[in-house]
RODO-2510 file (C-alpha; in nm, 4 decimals, decimal comma):
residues 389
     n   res          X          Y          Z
     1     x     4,7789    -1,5911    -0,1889
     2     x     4,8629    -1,9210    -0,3648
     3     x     4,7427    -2,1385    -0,0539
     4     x     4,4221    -1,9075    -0,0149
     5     x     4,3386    -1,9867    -0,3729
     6     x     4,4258    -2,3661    -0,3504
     7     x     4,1758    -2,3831    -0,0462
     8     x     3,9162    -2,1704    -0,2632
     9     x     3,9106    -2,3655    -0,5476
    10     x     3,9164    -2,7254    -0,3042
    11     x     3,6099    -2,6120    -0,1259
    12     x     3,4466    -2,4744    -0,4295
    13     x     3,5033    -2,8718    -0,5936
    14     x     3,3921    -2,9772    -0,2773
    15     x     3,0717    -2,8522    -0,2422
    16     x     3,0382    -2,9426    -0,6825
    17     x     3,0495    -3,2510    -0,5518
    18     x     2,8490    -3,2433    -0,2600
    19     x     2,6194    -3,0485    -0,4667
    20     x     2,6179    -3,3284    -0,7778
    21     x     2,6077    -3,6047    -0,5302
    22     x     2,2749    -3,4678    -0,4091
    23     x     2,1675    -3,3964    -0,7316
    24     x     2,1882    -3,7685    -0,8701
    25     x     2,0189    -3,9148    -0,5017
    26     x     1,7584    -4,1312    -0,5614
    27     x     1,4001    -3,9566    -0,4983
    28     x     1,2127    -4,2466    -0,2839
    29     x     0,8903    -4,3226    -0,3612
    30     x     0,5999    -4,5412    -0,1941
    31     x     0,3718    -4,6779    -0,3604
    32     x     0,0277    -4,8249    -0,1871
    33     x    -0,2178    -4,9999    -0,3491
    34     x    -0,4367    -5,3153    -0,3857
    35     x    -0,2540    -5,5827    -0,5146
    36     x    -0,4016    -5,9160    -0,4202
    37     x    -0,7851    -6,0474    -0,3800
    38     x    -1,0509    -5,9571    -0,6032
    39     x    -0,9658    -5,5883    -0,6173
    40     x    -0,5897    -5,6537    -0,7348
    41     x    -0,7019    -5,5276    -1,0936
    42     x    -0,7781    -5,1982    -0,9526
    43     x    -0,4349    -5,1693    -0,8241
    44     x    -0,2244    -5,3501    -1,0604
    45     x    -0,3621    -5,0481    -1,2906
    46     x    -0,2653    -4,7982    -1,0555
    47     x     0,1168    -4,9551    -1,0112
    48     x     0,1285    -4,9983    -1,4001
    49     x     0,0224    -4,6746    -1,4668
    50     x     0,2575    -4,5149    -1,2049
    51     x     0,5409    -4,7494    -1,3600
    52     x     0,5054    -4,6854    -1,7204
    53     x     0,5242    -4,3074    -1,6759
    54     x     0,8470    -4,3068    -1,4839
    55     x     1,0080    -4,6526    -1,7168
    56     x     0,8834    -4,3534    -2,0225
    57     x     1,0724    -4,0955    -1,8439
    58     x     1,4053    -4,3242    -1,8229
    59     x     1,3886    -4,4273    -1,4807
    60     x     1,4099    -4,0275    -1,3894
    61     x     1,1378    -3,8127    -1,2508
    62     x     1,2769    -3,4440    -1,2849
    63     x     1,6230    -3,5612    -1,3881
    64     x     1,6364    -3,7496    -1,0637
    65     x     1,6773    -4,1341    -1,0367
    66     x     1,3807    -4,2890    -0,9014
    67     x     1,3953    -4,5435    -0,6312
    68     x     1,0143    -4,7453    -0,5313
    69     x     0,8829    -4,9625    -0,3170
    70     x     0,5515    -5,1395    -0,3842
    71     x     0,3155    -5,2937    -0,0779
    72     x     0,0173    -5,4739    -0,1518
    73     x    -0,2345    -5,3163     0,1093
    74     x    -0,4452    -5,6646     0,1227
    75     x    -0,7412    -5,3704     0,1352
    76     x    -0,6830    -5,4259     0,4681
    77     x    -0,6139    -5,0975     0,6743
    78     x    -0,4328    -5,1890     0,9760
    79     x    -0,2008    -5,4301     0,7112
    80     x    -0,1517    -5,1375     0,5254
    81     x    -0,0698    -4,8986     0,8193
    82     x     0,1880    -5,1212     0,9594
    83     x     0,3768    -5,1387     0,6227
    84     x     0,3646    -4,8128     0,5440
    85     x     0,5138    -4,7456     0,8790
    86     x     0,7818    -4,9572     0,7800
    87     x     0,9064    -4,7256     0,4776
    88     x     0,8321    -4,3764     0,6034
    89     x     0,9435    -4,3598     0,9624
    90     x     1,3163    -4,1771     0,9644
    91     x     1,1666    -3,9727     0,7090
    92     x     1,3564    -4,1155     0,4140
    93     x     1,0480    -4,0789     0,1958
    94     x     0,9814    -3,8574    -0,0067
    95     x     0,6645    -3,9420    -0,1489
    96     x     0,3927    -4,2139    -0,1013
    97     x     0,1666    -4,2389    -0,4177
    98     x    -0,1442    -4,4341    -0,3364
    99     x    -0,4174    -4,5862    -0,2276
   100     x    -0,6935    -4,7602    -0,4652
   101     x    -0,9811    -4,7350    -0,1696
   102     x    -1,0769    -4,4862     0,0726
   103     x    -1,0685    -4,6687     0,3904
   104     x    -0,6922    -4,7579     0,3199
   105     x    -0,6451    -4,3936     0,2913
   106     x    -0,7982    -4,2397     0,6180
   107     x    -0,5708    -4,5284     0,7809
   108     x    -0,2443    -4,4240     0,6204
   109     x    -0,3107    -4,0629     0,5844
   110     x    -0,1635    -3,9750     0,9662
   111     x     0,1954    -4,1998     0,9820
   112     x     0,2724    -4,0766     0,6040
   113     x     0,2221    -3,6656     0,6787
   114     x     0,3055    -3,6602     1,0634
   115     x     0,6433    -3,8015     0,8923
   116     x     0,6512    -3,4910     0,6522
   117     x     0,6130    -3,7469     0,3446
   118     x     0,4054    -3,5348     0,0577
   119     x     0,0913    -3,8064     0,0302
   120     x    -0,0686    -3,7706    -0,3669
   121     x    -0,3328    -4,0187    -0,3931
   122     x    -0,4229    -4,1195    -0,7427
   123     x    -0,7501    -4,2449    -0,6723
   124     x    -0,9034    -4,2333    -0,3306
   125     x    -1,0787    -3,8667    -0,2542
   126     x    -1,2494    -3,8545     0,0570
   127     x    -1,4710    -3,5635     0,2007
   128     x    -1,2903    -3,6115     0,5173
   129     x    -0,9845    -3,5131     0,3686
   130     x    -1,1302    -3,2455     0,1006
   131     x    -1,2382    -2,9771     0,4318
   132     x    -1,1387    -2,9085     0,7719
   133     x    -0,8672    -3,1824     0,7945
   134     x    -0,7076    -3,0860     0,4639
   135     x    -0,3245    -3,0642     0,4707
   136     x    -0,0686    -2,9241     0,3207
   137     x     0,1421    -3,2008     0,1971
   138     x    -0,1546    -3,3679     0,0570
   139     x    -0,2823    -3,4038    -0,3134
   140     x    -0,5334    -3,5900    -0,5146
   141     x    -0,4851    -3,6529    -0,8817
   142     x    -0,8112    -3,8106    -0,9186
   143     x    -1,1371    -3,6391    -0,7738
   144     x    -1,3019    -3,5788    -0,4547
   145     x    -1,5372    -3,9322    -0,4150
   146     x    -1,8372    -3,7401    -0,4789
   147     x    -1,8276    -3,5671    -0,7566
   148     x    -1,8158    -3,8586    -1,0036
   149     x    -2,1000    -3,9660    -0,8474
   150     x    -2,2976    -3,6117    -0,8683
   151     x    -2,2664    -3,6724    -1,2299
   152     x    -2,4919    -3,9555    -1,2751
   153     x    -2,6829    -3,8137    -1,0358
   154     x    -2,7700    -3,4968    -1,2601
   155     x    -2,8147    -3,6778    -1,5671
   156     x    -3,0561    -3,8814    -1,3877
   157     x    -3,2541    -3,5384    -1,2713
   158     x    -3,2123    -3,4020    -1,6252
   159     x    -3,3544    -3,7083    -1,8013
   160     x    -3,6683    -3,7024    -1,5623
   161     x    -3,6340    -3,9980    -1,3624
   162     x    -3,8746    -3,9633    -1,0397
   163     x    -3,8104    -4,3171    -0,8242
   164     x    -3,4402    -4,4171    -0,7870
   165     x    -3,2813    -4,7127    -0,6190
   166     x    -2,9221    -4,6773    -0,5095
   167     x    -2,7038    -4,9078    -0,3389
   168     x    -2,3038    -4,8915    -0,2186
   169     x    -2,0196    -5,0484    -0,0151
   170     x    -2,0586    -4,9569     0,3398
   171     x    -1,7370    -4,7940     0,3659
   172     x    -1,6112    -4,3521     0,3312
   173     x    -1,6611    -4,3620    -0,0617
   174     x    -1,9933    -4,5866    -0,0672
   175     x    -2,1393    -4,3186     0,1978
   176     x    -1,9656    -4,0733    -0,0232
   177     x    -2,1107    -4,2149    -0,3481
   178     x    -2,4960    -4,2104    -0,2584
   179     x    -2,4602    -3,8580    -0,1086
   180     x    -2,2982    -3,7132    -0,4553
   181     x    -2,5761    -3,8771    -0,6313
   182     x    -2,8179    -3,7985    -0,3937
   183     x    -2,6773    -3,3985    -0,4090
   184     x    -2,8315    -3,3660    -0,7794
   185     x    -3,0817    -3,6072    -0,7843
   186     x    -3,4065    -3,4720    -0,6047
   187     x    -3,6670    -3,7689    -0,6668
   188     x    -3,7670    -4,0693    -0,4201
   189     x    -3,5076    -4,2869    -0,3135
   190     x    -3,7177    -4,6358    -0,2788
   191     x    -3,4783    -4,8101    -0,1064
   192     x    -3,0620    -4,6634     0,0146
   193     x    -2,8861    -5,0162     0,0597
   194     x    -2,4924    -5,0171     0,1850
   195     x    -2,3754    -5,3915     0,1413
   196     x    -2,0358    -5,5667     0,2620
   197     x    -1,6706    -5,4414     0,1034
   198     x    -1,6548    -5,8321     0,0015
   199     x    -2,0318    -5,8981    -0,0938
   200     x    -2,0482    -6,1063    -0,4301
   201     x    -2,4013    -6,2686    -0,4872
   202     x    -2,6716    -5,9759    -0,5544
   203     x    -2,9508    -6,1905    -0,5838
   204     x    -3,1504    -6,0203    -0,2616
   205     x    -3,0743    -5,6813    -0,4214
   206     x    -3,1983    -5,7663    -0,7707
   207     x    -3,5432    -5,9187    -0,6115
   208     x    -3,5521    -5,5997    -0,4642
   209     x    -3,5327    -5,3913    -0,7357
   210     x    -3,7437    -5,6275    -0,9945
   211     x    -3,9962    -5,5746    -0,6831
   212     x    -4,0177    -5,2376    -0,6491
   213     x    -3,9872    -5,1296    -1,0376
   214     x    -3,7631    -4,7606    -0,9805
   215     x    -3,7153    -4,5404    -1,2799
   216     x    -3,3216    -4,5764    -1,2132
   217     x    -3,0652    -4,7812    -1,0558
   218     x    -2,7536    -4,6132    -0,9494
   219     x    -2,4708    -4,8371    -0,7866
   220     x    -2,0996    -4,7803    -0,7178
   221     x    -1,9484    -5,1094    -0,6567
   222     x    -1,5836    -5,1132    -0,7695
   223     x    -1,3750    -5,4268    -0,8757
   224     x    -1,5573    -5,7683    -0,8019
   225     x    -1,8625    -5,6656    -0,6728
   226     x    -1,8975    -5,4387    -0,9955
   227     x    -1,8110    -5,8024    -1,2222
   228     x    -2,0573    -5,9994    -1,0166
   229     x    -2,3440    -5,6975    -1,0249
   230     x    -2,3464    -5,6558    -1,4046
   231     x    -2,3048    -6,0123    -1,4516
   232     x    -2,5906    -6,1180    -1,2252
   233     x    -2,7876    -5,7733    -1,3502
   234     x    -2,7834    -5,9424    -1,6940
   235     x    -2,8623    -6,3165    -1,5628
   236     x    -3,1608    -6,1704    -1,3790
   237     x    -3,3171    -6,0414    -1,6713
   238     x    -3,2867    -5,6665    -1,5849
   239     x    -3,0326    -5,5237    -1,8439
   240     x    -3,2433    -5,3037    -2,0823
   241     x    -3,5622    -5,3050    -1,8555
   242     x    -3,4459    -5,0935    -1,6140
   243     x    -3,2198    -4,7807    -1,6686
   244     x    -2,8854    -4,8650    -1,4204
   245     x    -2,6245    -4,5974    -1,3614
   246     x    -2,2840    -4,6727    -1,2006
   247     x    -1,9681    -4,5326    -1,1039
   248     x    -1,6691    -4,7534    -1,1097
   249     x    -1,8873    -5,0690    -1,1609
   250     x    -1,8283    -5,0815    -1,5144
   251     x    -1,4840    -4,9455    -1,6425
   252     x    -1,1361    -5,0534    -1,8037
   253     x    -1,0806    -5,3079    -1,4808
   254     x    -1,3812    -5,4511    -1,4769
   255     x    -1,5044    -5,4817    -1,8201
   256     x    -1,2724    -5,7610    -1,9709
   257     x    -1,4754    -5,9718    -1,6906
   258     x    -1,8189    -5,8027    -1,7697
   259     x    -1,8074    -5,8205    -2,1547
   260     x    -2,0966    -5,8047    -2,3273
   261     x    -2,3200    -5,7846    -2,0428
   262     x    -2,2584    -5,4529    -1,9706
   263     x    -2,2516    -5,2488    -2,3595
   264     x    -2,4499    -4,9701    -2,3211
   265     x    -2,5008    -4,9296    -1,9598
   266     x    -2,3311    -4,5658    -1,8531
   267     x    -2,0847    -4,4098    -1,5431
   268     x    -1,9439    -4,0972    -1,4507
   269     x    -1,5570    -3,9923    -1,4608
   270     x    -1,2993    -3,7393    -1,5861
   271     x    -1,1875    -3,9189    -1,8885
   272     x    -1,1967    -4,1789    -2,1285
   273     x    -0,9523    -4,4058    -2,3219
   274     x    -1,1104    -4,2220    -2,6152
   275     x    -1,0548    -3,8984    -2,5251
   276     x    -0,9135    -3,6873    -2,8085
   277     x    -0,6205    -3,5364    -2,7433
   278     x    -0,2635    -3,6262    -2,8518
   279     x    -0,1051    -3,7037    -2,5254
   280     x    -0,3786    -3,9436    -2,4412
   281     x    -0,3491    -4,1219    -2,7340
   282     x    -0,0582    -4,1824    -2,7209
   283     x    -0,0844    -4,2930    -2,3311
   284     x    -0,3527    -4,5282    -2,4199
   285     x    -0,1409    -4,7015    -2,7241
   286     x     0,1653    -4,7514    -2,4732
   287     x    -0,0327    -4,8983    -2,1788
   288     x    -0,2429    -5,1588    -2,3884
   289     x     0,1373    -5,2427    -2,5743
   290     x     0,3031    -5,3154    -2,2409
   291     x     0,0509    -5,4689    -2,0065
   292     x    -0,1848    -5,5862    -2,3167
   293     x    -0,5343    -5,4759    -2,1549
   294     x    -0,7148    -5,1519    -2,1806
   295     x    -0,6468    -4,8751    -1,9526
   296     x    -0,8879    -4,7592    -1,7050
   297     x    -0,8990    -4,4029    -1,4753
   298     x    -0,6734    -4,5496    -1,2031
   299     x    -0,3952    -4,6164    -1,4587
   300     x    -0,4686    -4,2636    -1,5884
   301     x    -0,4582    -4,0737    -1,2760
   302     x    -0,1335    -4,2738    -1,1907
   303     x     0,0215    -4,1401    -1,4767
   304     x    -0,1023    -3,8419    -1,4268
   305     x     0,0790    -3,8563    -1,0353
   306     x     0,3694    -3,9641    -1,2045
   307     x     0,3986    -3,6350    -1,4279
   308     x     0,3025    -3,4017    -1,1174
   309     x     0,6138    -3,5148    -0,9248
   310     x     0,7860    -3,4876    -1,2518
   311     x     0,6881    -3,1077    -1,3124
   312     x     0,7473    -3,0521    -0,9184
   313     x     1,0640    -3,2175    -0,8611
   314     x     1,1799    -2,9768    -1,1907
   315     x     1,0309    -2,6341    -1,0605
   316     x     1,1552    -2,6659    -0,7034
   317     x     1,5143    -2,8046    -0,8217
   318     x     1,4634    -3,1185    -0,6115
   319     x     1,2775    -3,1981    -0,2615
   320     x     1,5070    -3,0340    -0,0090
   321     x     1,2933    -2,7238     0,0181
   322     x     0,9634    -2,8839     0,1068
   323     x     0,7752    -2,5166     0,0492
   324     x     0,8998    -2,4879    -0,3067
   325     x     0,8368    -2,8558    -0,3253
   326     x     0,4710    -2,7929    -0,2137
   327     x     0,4490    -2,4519    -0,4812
   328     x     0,5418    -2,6352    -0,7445
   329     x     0,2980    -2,9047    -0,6778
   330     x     0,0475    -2,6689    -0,6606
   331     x     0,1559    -2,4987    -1,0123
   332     x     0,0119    -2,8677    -1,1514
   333     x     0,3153    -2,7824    -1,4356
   334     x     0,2330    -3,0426    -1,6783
   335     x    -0,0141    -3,2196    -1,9187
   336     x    -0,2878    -3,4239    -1,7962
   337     x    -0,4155    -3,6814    -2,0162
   338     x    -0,7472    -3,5454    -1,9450
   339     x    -0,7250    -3,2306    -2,0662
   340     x    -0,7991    -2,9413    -1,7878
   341     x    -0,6734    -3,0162    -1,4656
   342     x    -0,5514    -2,7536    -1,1780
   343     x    -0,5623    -2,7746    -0,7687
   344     x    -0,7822    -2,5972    -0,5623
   345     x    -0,6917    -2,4486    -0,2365
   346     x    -0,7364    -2,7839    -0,0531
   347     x    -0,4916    -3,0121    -0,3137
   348     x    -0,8304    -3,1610    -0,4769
   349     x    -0,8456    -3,0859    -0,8672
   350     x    -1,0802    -2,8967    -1,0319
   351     x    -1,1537    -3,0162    -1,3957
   352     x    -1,4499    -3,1349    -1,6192
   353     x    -1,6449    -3,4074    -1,5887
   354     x    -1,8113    -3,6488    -1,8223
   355     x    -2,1118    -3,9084    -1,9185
   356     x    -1,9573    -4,1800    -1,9986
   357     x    -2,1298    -4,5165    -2,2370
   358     x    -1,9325    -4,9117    -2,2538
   359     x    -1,8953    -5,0083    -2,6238
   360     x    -1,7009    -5,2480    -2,7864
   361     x    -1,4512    -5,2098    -3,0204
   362     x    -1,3610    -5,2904    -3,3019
   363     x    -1,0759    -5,5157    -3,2277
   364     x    -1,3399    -5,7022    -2,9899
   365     x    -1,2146    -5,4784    -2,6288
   366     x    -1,4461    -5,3343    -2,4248
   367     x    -1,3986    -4,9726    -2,2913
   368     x    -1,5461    -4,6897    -2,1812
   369     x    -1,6426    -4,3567    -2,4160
   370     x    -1,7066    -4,0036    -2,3555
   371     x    -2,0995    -3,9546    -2,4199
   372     x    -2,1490    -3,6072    -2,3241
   373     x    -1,9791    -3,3284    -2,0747
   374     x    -2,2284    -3,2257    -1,7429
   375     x    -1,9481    -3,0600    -1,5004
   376     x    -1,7139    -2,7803    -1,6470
   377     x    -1,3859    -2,6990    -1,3977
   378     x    -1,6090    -2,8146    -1,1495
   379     x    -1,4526    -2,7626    -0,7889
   380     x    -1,6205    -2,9939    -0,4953
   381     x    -1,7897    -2,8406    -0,2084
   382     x    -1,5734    -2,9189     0,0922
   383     x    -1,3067    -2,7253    -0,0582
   384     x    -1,4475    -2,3619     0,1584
   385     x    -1,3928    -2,5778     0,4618
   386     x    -1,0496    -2,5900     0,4131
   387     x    -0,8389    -2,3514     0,5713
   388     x    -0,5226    -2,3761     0,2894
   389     x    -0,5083    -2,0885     0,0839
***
């Protein structure tokens, strides 16, 4: 009887210990994003963001030590696909958080799930990814690419604009970006123009568009080409003649570049650094103490990732059980900083949109507000082609 109970209480500390050891193993994180070239401020916000959620959370995302590795994708897609093989094969990752751009994505999106990796991407949202070729271990904290773009698109219907000219990135989200606009707006189109990734002098657009006199200008053109458009938009003479919509052309990473020259012109998004709401507040006042610039949306929604694995790691007691990992994910536990926020059936979220208007403030920084609300828990479209329930 004695012996029996010796070797009952010895396995019992075993497995305590085999159980505690597990408990305190280090939950592995990738994270992918821009971090050199004249997109790096895209995706130094994204890593910062990411970083100041977990360094708030004492190094621990759901009571579990956190161990990351950061690559710098170059925005270059085979670069980033052979570096992200590099962490993920073996399947000794748990998660990859990232990329910044689209194309990155649809390269990394097959190594990191065929290695059974859960991929949440705090900024890229594809179509391609939003329908049939959703997965299960995917997840988007940001948007699907075209809705931010539907919103400017419907303010520009609602305010009566007939003749629009709308230009892009030839790349997923630039294609993605005219067709969201281009989903709400139902006047003339003089002129669809899809220019280099890397493009940086305007001048043969701008003639353009001083030529042919639209009603509107919409552009999405994200990081540097954003800075040189709005800079050059201003130079030509333009700002204030002609109404010009964007979507990540002017925001928190490219306004301390832009400045003055682009008060007042609007874009489309989720949030704002002035949204009203405790949490946010309080985000905002952290980020600009640590890294001393303003945040924008890709800091946000990597915060935002940060919290999800948080609230998931907590509910599924760890990562070992990748279907209560995935539930839990799916539960969306936790509060986003902006506001409403759940996952549809394809891992997209649905949540409100907003109009949002550059000011400066006070202090003499440049940011984004909220002007008005046009989507409420707006879902995108490409979620019925998705065969997830």
């Amino acid at each position: 009887m004695k012996l029996k109970l010796a070797l009952s209480i010895g396995t019992a500390l075993v497995a305590l210990g085999v159980a505690g050891a597990q408990a305190q193993e280090p939950i592995k994180i990738g994270v992918v994003s821009v971090l050199s070239g004249p997109q790096a401020a895209l995706g130094q916000q994204l890593r910062d963001g990411f970083q100041l959620a977990v360094d708030q959370m004492g190094g621990k995302l759901g009571g579990r030590p956190v161990q990351i590795t950061v690559i710098d994708d170059e925005l270059k897609p085979d670069v980033a696909v052979g570096k992200v093989r590099g962490f993920v094969e073996g399947g000794k990752v748990d998660f990859v958080v990232g990329p910044v751009f689209s194309n990155i994505l649809g390269a990394i999106a097959k190594p990191v799930l065929d290695s059974g990796a859960v991929l949440i991407s705090p900024n890229a949202g594809p179509s391609t990814l939003a329908g049939k070729a959703c997965h299960q271990n995917f997840f988007v904290t940001s948007y699907q690419n075209d809705q931010v773009h539907e919103v400017l698109g419907k303010y520009a219907q609602d305010q009566g604009f007939k003749r629009a000219y709308i230009m892009a990135p030839n790349y997923q989200a630039g294609k993605d970006s005219l067709a969201g606009f281009k989903n709400y707006f139902k006047g003339e189109v003089v002129d669809e123009v899809y220019v280099p990734l890397n493009q940086l002098d305007f001048s043969a657009e701008l003639a353009k568009i001083a030529s042919a006199k639209p009603d509107v200008v919409f552009a999405f053109m994200p990081g540097g080409l954003g800075v040189n458009l709005v800079k050059q938009w201003s130079q030509a003479g333009l700002q204030g003649k002609i109404p010009f919509l964007s979507a990540f052309t002017v925001d928190e990473s490219t306004l301390p570049a832009q400045q003055d020259a682009a008060v007042g012109l609007f874009g489309g998004m989720t949030w704002a650094p002035n949204m009203d709401n405790p949490q946010n507040k309080k985000f905002v006042a952290d980020y600009e103490a640590a890294y001393k610039i303003v945040p924008g949306s890709y800091a946000m929604q990597a915060y935002d990732a940060a919290l999800l694995i948080d609230s998931a790691v907590k509910g599924a007691g760890g990562t070992a059980d990748k279907d209560k990992l995935r539930a839990a994910i799916k539960k969306a536990d936790f509060k986003s900083l902006r506001g409403n926020f759940k996952f549809n059936s394809n891992g997209y979220p649905i949540q409100d949109f907003y109009l949002v208007k550059v000011a400066k403030r006070a202090d003499g920084k440049f940011q984004t507000e909220i002007a008005q609300k046009v989507f409420s828990d707006y879902a995108d479209p490409h979620a019925k082609d998705c065969a997830l329930k």
